[in-house]
PLY file of the C-alpha trace (Angstrom):
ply
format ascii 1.0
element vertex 501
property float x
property float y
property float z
element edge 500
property int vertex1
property int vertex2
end_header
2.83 64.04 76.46
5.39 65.20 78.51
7.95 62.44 80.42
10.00 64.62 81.74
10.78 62.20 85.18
11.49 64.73 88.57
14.21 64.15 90.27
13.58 61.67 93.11
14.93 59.77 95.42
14.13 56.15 96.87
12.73 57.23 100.66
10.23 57.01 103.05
8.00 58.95 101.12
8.03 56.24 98.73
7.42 53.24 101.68
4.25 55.46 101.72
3.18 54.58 98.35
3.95 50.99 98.78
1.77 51.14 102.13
-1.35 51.80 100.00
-1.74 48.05 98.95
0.36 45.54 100.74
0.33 41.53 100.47
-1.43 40.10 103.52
1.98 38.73 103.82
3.85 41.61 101.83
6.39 41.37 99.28
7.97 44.51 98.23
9.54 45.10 94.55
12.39 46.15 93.86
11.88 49.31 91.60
14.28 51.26 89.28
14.75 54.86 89.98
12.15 55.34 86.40
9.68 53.30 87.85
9.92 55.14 91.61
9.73 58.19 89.04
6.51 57.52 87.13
4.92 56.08 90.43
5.66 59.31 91.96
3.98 61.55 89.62
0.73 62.23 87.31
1.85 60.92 83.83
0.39 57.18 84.60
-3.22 58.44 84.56
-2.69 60.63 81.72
-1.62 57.56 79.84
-3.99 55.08 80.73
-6.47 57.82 79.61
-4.98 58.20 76.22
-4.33 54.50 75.82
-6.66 52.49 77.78
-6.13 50.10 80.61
-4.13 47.54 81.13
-1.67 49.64 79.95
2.62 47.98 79.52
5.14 50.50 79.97
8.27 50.28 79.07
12.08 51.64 79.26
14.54 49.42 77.46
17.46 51.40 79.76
18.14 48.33 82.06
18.45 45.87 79.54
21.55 47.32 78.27
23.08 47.27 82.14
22.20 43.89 82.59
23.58 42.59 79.30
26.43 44.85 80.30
26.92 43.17 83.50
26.85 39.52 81.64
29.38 40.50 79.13
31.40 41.99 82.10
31.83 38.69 83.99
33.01 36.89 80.80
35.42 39.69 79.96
37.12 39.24 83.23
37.84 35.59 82.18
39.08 36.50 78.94
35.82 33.89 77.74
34.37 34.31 74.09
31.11 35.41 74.77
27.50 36.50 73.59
24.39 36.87 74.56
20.95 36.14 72.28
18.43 37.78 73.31
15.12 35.93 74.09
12.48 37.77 72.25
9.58 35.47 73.61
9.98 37.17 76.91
8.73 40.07 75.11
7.61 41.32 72.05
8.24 45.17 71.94
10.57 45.97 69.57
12.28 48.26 71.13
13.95 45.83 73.40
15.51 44.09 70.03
17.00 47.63 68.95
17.75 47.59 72.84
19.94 44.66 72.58
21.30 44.79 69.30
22.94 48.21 70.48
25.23 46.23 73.10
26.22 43.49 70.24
24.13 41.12 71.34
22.27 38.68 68.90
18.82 37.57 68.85
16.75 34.78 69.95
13.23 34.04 67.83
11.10 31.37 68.54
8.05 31.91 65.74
8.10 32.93 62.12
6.55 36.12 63.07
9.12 37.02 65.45
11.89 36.27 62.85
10.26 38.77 60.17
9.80 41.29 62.62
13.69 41.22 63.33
14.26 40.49 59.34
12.07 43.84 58.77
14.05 46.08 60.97
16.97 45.48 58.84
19.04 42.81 61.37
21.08 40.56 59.43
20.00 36.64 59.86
23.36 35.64 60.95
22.90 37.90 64.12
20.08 35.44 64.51
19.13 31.78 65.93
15.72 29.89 65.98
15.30 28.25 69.19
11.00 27.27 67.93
9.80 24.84 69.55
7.28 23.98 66.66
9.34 25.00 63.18
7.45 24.50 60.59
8.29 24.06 56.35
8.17 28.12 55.49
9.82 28.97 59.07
12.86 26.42 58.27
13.10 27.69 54.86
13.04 31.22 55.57
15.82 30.88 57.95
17.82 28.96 55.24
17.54 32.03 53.36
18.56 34.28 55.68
21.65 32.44 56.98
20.09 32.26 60.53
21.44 29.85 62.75
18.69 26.92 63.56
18.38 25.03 67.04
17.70 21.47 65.54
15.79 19.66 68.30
14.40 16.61 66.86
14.99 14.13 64.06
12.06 15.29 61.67
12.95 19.06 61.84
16.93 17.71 60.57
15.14 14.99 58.11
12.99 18.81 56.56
16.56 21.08 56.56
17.80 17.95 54.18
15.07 18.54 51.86
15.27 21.98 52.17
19.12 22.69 51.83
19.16 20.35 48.64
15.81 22.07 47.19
17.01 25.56 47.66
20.83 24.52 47.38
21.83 26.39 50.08
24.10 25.63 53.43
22.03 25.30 56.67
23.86 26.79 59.96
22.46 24.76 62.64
23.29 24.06 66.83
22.31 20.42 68.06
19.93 20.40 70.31
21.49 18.24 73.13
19.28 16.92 76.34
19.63 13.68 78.66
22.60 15.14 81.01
23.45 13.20 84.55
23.29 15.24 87.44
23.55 13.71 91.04
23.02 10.39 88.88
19.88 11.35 87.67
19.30 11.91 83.92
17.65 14.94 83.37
14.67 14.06 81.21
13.21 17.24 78.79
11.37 17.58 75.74
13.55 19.13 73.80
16.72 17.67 72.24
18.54 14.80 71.06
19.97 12.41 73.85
23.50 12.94 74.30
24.14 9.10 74.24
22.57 8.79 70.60
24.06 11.80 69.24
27.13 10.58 67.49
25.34 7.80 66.20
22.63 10.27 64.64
25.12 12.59 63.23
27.17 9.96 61.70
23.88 8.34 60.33
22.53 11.67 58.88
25.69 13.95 58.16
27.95 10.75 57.17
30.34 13.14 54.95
31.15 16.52 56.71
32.59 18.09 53.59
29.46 17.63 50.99
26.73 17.81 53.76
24.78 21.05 53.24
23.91 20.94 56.57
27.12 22.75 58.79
26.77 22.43 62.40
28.15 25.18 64.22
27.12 24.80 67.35
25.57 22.28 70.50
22.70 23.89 72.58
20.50 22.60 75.43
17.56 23.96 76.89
17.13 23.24 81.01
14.12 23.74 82.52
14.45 25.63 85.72
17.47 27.76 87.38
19.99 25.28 88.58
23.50 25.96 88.60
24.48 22.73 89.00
22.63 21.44 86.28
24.01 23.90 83.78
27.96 22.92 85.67
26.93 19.23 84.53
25.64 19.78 81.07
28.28 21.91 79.92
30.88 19.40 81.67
28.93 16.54 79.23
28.80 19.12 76.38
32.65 19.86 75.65
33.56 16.05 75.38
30.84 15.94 72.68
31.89 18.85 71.36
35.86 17.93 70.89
34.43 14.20 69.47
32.57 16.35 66.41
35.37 18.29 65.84
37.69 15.58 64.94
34.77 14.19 62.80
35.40 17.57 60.77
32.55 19.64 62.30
33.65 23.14 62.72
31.81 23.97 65.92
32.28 27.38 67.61
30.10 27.86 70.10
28.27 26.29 72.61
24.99 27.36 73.97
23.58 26.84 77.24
20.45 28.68 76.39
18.08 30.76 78.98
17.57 30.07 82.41
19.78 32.96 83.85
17.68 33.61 87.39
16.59 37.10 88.47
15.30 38.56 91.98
11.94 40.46 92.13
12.02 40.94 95.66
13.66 43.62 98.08
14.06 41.67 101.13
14.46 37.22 101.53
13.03 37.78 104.79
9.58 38.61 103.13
9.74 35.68 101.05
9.88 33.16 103.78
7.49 34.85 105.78
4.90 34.31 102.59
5.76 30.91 102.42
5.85 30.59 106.10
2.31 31.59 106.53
1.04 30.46 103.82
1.93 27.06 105.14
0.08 27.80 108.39
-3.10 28.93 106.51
-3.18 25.33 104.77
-3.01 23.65 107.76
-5.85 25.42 109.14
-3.42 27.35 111.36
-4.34 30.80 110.12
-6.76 32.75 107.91
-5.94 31.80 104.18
-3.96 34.57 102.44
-5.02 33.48 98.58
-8.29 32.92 97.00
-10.17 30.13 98.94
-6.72 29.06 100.31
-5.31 28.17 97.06
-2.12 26.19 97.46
0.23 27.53 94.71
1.58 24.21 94.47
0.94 22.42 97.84
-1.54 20.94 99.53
-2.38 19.30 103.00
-3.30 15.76 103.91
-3.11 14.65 107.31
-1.55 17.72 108.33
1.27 17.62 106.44
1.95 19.38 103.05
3.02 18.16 100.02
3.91 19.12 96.40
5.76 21.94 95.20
5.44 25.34 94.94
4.61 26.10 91.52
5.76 29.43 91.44
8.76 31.13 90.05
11.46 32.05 92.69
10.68 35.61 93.35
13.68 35.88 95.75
16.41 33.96 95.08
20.27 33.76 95.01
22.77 34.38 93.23
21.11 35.99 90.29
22.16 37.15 86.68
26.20 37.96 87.03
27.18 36.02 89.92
25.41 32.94 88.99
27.42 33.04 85.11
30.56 33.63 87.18
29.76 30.40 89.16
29.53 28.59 85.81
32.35 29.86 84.40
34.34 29.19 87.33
33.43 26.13 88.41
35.70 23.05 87.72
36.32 21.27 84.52
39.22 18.81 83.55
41.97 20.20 85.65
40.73 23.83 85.70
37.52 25.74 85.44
34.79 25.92 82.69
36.26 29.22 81.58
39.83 27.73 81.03
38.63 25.16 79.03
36.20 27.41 76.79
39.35 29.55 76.17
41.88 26.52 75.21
39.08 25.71 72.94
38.32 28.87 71.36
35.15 28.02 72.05
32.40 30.91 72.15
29.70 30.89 75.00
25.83 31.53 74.17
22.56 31.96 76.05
19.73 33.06 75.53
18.36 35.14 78.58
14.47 37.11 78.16
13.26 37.38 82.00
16.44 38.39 83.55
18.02 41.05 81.15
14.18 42.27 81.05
14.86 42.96 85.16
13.52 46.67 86.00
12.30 47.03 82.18
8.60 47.83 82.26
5.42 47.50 84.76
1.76 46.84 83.65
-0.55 49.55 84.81
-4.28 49.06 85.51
-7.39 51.00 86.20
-9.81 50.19 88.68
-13.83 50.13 87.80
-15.49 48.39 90.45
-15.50 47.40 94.15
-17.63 44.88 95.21
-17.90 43.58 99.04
-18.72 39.62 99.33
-21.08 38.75 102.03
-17.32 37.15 104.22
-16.77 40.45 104.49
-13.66 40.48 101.48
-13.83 42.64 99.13
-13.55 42.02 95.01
-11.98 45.05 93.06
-12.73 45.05 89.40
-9.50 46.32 87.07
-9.93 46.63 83.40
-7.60 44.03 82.66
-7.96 40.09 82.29
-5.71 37.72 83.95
-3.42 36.85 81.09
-2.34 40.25 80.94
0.22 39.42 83.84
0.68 36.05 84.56
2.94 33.26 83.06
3.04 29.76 83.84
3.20 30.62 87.22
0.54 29.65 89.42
0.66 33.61 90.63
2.67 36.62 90.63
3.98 36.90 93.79
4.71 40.82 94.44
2.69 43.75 95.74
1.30 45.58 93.12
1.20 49.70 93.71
-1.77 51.77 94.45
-1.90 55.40 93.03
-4.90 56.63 93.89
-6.84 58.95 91.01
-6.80 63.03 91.64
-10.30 63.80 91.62
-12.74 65.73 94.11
-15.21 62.73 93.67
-13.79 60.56 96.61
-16.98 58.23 97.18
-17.92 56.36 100.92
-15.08 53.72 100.76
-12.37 56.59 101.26
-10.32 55.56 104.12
-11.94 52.52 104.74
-10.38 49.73 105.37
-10.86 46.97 102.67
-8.98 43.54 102.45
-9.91 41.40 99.30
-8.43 40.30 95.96
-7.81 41.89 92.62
-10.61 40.54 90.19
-10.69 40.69 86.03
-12.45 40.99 82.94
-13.00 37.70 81.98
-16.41 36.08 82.51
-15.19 33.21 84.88
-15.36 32.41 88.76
-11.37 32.02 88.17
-10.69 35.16 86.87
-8.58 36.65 89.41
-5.51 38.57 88.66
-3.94 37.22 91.52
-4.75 34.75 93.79
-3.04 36.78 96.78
-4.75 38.60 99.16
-3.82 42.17 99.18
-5.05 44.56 102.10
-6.25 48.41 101.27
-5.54 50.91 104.31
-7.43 53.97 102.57
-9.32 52.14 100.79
-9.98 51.54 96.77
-11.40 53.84 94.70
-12.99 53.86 90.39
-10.30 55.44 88.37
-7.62 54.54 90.81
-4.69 53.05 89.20
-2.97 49.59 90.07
0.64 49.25 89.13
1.89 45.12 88.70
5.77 46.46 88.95
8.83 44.25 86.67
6.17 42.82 83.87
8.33 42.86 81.47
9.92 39.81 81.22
7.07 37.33 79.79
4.65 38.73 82.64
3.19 41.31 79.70
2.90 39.07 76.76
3.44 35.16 77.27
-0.01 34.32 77.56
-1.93 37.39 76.65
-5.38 36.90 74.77
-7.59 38.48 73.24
-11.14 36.27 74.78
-14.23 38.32 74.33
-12.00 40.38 71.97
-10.67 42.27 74.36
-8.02 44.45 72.50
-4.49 43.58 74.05
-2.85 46.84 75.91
-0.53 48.43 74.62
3.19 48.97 74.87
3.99 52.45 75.73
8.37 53.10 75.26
9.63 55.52 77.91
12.85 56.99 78.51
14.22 58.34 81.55
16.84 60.34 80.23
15.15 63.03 78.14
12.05 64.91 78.37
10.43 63.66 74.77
7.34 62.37 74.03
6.27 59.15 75.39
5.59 56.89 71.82
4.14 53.40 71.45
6.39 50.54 70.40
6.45 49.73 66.74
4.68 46.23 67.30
1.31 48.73 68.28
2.30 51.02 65.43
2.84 48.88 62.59
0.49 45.93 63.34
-3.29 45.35 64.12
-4.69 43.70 67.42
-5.39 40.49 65.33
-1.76 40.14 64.29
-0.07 41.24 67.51
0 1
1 2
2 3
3 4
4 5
5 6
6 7
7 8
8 9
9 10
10 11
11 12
12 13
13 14
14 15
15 16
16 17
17 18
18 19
19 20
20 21
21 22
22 23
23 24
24 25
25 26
26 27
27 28
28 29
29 30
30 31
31 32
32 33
33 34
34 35
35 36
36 37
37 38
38 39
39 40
40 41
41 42
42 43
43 44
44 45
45 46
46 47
47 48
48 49
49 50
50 51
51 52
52 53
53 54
54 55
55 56
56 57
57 58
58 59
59 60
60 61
61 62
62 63
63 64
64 65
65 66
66 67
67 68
68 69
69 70
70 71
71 72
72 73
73 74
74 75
75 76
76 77
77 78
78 79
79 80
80 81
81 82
82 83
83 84
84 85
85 86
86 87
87 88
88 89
89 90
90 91
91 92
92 93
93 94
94 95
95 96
96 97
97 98
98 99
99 100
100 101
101 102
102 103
103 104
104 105
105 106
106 107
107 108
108 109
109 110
110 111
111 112
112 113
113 114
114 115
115 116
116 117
117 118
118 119
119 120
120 121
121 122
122 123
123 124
124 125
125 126
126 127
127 128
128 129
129 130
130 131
131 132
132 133
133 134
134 135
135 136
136 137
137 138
138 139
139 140
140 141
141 142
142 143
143 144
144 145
145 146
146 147
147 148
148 149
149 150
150 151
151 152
152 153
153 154
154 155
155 156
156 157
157 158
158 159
159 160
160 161
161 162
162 163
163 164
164 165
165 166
166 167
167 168
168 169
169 170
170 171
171 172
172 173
173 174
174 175
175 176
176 177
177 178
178 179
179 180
180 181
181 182
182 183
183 184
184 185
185 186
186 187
187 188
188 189
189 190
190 191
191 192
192 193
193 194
194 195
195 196
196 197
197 198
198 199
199 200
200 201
201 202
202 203
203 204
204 205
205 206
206 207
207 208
208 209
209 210
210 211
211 212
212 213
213 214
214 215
215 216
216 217
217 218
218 219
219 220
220 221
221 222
222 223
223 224
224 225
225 226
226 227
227 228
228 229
229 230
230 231
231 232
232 233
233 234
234 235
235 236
236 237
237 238
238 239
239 240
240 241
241 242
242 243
243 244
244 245
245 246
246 247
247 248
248 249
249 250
250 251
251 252
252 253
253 254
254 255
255 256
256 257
257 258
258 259
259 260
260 261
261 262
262 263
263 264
264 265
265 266
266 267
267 268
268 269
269 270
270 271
271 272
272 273
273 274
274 275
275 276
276 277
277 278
278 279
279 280
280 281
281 282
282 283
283 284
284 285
285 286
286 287
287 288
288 289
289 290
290 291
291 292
292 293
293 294
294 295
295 296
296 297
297 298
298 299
299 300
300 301
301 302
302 303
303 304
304 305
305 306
306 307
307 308
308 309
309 310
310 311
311 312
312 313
313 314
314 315
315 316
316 317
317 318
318 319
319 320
320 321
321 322
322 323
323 324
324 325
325 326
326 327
327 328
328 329
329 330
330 331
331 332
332 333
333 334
334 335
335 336
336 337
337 338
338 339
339 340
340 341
341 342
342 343
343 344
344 345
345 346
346 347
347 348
348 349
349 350
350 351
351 352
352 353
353 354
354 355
355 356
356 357
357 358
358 359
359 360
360 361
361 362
362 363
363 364
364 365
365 366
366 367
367 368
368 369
369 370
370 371
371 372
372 373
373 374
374 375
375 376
376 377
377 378
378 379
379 380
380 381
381 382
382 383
383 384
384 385
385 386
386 387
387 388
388 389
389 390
390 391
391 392
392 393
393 394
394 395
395 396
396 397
397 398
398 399
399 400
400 401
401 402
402 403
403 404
404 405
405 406
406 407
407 408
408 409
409 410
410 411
411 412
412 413
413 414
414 415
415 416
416 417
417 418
418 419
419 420
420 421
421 422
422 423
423 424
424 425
425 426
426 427
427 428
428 429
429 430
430 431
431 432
432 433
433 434
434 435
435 436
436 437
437 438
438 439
439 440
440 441
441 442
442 443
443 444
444 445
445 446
446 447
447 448
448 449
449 450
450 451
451 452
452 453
453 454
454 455
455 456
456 457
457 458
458 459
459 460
460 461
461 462
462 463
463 464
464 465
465 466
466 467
467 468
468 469
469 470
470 471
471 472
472 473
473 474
474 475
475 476
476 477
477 478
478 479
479 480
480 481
481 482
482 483
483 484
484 485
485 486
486 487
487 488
488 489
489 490
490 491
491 492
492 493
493 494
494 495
495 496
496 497
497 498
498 499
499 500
């Protein structure tokens, strides 16, 4: 099939397009010129007839900018850097042979993930395990493969003990390190050691550097959320840690801050406090709801006043990706900054970013099968898709999707009708909505029509996807923007079943 992308630019013509299904609140994507491309044309439906719907596709073109843009910021500062990239985020394969091509390593978090990297001939010391769950065979095969392992926990370093003397092999391994004050809080997680206890543990367990088969290389934390600050105080709590160990005899190199690196969906901030603006109104019984039986995406109201917290990623949000590492590495530390200090240590920075190099790497595309009207007047439109298929932990999604309407003579009596409603899917639930947003149609919906969730890639695709009511999941469809070859499905459809996917 031909991908041969027209040359187009971002303009009104496009604001057209978007105008087909807006938020009742809107929130506009921002697109890359090979999504505004595809949008634009006829290859979509040809697709999602060859491949079925939902259909993920994909063009691993950005990742290599924004890795590029990382590395650039660290360059500047003369810091030893690399990234890892988070394969979680996404399981295509050709975002691995994406990354590797910039130097960057790889983040795995299963035993499946690590064999797929193993199989396409990466070396395990361009490698580290970050699972959250590692079990006997997954410790062991990294053992084997020199891959460096992110020890969280005492029983996972009581196993590489047993392991490392059964196999008589080193273990490369990065403490896990968790319990940082911030603002005088500790930050509580489930994942790490406490930084108080770990000198104590390392003594206890490690007790003679030299004979120990188990090396560490490395400290890591994991942070839940996108605070700068945070990060600012860990690392500030890391390094003393870090030069402690190394007079113990530890050669440490690196220090890894893990993922966390925010992204922006959105064109405009305006729209986003607008959403939340009215959203807020509609809970108070201000205003007609704008999500599915005025769900609260995080807050709710009791005596007129709203509480909680909006359980919902950031969608717009500032600064993102390069300017937020720049803040970390610039921010003060000792008598200079972060990046001074990493330097006078020779230490090398890590993380491990998935959602935000994935920015402007793939959209999920959708067909529509049904419209239904409910007797309030909205109206239910039925896409071949189930809600897993774009949705994280995220109480919602919170950006437009894209309307492309199907070429065909067949135009039935909703056509240019008005219809406001919500985006309903496969599974057999009252729940099952793809999104809990309303969305309004100007022209109407149509069967066949196609509706495009834009930026999926990053763990929107695959985090939770299932297969209930064996529902085969969609398939990843590799694109590239620069040439006119075929369109070919990632190797994780070619070389694996739906069971094993």
């Amino acid at each position: 099939m031909d991908t041969h992308f027209a040359e187009k630019t971002f303009d009104s013509g496009f604001s057209q397009i978007r105008d087909r299904c807006r938020g009742i609140s809107p929130l506009d994507a921002k697109l890359e010129k090979w999504q505004i491309d595809l949008l634009s044309g006829n290859s979509l439906a040809e697709w999602i007839d060859d491949f079925g719907s939902p259909l993920n596709v994909i063009c691993p073109e950005p990742l290599v900018k924004n890795i590029e843009e990382l590395n650039e910021v660290a360059r500047q500062r003369d810091v030893g850097f690399r990234i890892y990239f988070a394969r979680k985020a996404n399981k295509c394969l050709a975002f691995v042979d994406a990354a590797v091509s910039t130097g960057a390593g790889i983040d795995v978090a299963s035993e499946q993930e690590l064999t797929q990297v193993l199989n396409q001939g990466i070396s395990g010391r361009e490698l580290i395990c970050t699972a959250a769950v590692k079990n006997h065979r997954l410790l062991e095969i990294c053992v084997n493969n020199e891959v460096t392992i992110a020890v969280d926990n005492l029983d996972e370093l009581k196993q590489l003990l047993i392991i490392t003397e059964s196999l008589k092999q080193n273990a490369n391994i990065a403490l896990r390190l968790s319990g940082f004050l911030h603002e005088e809080n500790k930050l509580l997680s489930r994942f790490g050691f406490d930084i108080a206890a770990i000198d104590q543990i390392v003594e206890h367990y490690i007790p003679d550097v030299e004979q120990s088969r188990m090396k560490i290389i490395g400290l890591h934390f994991h942070l839940d959320g996108y605070s700068l600050s945070q990060r600012i105080a860990a690392v500030s709590q890391c390094l003393p840690v870090l030069d402690h160990m190394r007079t113990s005899g530890h050669q440490i190199s690196f220090l890894d801050i893990g993922g966390g690196l925010p992204m922006c969906y959105l064109e405009k901030e305006t729209q986003w406090e607008k959403f939340w603006a009215q959203h807020a109104e509609a809970l108070l019984g201000r205003c007609e709801p704008i999500t599915y039986r005025n769900h609260g995406l995080g807050l709710i109201a009791i005596n007129n006043e709203l509480h909680g917290n909006r359980n919902c990623y950031p969608y717009y949000q500032s600064p993102v990706r390069a300017e937020w590492l720049a803040g970390l590495l610039d921010a003060q530390f000792e008598s200079s900054t972060i990046a001074a200090a990493l330097r006078s240590r020779g230490v090398q920075l890590r993380c491990e970013p998935g959602r935000s190099v994935l920015d402007g790497c793939g959209m999920t595309v959708a067909q529509v099968q049904f419209r239904k009207q409910h007797p309030n007047g909205d109206w239910y439109i039925g896409l071949s898709m189930n809600r897993t298929q774009c949705r994280t932990t995220s109480d919602d999604f919170l950006v437009d999707p894209i309307l492309i309407p199907k070429n065909s003579i067949n135009q039935t009596a909703y056509s240019n009708q008005t219809m406001e409603g919500y985006l309903v899917g496969a599974y057999c639930t009252e729940s099952e909505l793809i999104s809990l947003r309303k969305f309004r149609f100007p022209a109407g919906v149509n069967i066949g029509d196609l509706i495009v969730f834009p930026n999926t890639a990053g763990y929107l695709m695959h985090f939770l996807e299932s297969r209930s009511h064996q529902f085969p999941l969609a398939k990843n469809l590799v694109v590239n923007s620069h040439d006119d070859k075929m369109a070919q499905l990632d190797e994780i459809d070619r070389h694996s079943s739906g069971e094993d996917r």
